[in-house]
Backbone bond lengths (Angstrom), bond angles and torsions (degrees), N, CA, C in turn:
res aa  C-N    CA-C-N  psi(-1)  N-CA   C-N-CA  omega(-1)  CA-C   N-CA-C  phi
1 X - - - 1.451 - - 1.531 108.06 -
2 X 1.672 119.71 135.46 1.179 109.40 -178.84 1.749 111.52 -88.50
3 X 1.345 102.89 176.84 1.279 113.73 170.75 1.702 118.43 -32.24
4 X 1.770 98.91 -69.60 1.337 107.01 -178.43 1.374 119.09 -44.07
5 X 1.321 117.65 -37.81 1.298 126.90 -170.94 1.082 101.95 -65.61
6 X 1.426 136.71 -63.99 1.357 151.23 -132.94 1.816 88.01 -75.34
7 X 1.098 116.57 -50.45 1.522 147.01 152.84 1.301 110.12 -6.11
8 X 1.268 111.81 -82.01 1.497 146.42 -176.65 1.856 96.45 -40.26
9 X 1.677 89.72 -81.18 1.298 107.32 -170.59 1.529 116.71 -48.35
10 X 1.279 120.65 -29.60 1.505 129.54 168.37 1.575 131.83 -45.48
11 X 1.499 104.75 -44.81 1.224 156.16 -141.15 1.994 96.87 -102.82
12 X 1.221 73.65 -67.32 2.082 84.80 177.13 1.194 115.44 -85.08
13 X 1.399 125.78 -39.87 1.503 138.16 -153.65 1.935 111.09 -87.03
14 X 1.824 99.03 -28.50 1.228 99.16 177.03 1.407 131.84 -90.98
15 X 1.537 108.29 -29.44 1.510 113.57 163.47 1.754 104.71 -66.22
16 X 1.095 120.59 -33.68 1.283 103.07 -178.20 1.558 125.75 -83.34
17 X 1.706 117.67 -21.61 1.378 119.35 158.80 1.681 109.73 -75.86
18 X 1.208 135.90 12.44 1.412 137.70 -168.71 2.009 83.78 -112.92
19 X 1.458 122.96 -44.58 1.392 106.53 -172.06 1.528 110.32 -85.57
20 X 1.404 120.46 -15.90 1.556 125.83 157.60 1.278 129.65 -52.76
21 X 1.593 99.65 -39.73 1.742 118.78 175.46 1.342 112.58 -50.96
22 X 1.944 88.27 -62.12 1.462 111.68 178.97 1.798 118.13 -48.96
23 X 1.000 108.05 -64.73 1.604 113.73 161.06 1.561 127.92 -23.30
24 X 1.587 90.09 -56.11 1.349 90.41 -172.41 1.999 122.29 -79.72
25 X 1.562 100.48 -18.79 1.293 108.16 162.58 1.708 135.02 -53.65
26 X 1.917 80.14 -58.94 1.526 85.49 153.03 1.972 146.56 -55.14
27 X 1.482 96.25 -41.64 1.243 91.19 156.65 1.594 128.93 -87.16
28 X 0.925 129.38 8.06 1.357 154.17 118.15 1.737 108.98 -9.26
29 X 1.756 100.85 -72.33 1.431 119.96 -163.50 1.787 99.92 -51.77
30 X 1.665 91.47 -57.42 1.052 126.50 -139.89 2.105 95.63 -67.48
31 X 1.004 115.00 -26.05 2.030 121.71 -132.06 2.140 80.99 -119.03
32 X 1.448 108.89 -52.75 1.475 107.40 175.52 1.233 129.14 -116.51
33 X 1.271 92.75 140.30 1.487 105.83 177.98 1.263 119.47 -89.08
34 X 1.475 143.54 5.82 1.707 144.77 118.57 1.300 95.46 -30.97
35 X 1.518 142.75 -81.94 1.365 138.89 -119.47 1.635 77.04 -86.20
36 X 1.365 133.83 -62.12 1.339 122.36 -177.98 1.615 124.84 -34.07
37 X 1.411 104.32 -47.67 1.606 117.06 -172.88 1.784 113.65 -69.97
38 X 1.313 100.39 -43.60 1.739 94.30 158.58 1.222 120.63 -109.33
39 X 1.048 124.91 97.63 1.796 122.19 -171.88 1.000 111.88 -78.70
40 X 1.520 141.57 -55.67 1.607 152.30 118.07 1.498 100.22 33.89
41 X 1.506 104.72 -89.70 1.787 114.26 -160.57 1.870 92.94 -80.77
42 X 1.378 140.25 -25.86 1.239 104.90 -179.22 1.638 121.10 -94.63
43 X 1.695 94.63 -5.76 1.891 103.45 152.07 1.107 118.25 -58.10
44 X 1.281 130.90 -63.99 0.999 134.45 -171.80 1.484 126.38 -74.29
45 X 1.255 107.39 -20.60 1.690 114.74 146.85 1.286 111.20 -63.25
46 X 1.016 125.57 -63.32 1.865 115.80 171.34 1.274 121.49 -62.62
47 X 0.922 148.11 13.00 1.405 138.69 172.70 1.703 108.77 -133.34
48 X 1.512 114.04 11.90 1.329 121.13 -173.62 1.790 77.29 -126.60
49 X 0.983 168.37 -13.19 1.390 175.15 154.58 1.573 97.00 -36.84
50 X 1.393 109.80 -82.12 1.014 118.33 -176.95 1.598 118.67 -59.02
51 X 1.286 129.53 -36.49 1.594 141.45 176.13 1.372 90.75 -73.75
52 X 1.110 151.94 -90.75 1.446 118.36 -169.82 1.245 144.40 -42.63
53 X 1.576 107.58 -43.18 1.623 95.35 155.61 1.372 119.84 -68.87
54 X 0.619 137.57 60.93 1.685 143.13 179.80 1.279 103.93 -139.96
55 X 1.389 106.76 -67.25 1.579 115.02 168.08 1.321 123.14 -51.95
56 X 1.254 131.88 -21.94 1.774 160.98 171.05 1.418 78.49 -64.28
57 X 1.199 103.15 -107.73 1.781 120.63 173.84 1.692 102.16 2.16
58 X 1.630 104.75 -104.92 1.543 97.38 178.64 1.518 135.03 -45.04
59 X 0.817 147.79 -22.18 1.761 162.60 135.37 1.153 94.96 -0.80
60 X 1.702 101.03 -79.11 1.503 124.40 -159.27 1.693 109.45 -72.62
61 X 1.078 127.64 -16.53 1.209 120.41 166.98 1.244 123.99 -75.07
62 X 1.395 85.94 -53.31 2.511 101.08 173.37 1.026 101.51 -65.28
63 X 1.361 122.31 -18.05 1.616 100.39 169.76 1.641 126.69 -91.25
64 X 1.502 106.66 1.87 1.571 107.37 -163.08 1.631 73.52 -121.35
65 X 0.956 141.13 -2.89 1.252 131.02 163.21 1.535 123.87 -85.95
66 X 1.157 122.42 -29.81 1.724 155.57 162.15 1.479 93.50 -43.66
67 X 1.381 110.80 -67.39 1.394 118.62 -158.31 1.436 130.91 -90.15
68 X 1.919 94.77 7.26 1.796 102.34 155.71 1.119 105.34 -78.23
C-alpha cells in the first residue's frame, strides 16, 4: 500500500470508525439496561477502548521507527 493511500484511508476511514464507535455506544445506552445501571464502569469502558488502542497504535510505530 502506498503512502497516499495509507493517507487517504486515515483521513476518511477514521472520522467514520469514530461515528460507528459513537453510534454504537449510544445504542448501547439506549437497547440495555446493564449499560444504563452502571454508567461509571460502561463509560469508562468506552472511552478507555479507544485510548488503548491508540496507545497500541503509537507503541508500535515508535517502536518500528526506533529500530531503523
Amino acid at each position: 500500500m502506498q503512502s497516499e493511500d495509507k493517507f487517504a484511508l486515515l483521513i476518511i476511514g477514521l472520522p467514520i470508525a469514530g461515528l460507528l464507535y459513537s453510534g454504537l455506544g449510544i445504542a448501547l445506552m439506549v437497547n440495555s439496561s446493564t449499560v444504563r445501571h452502571y454508567p461509571l464502569i460502561s463509560g469508562g469502558i468506552f472511552v478507555l477502548i479507544p485510548f488503548l488502542t491508540a496507545v497500541f497504535l503509537w507503541t508500535r510505530a515508535s517502536a518500528k521507527a526506533y529500530k531503523k
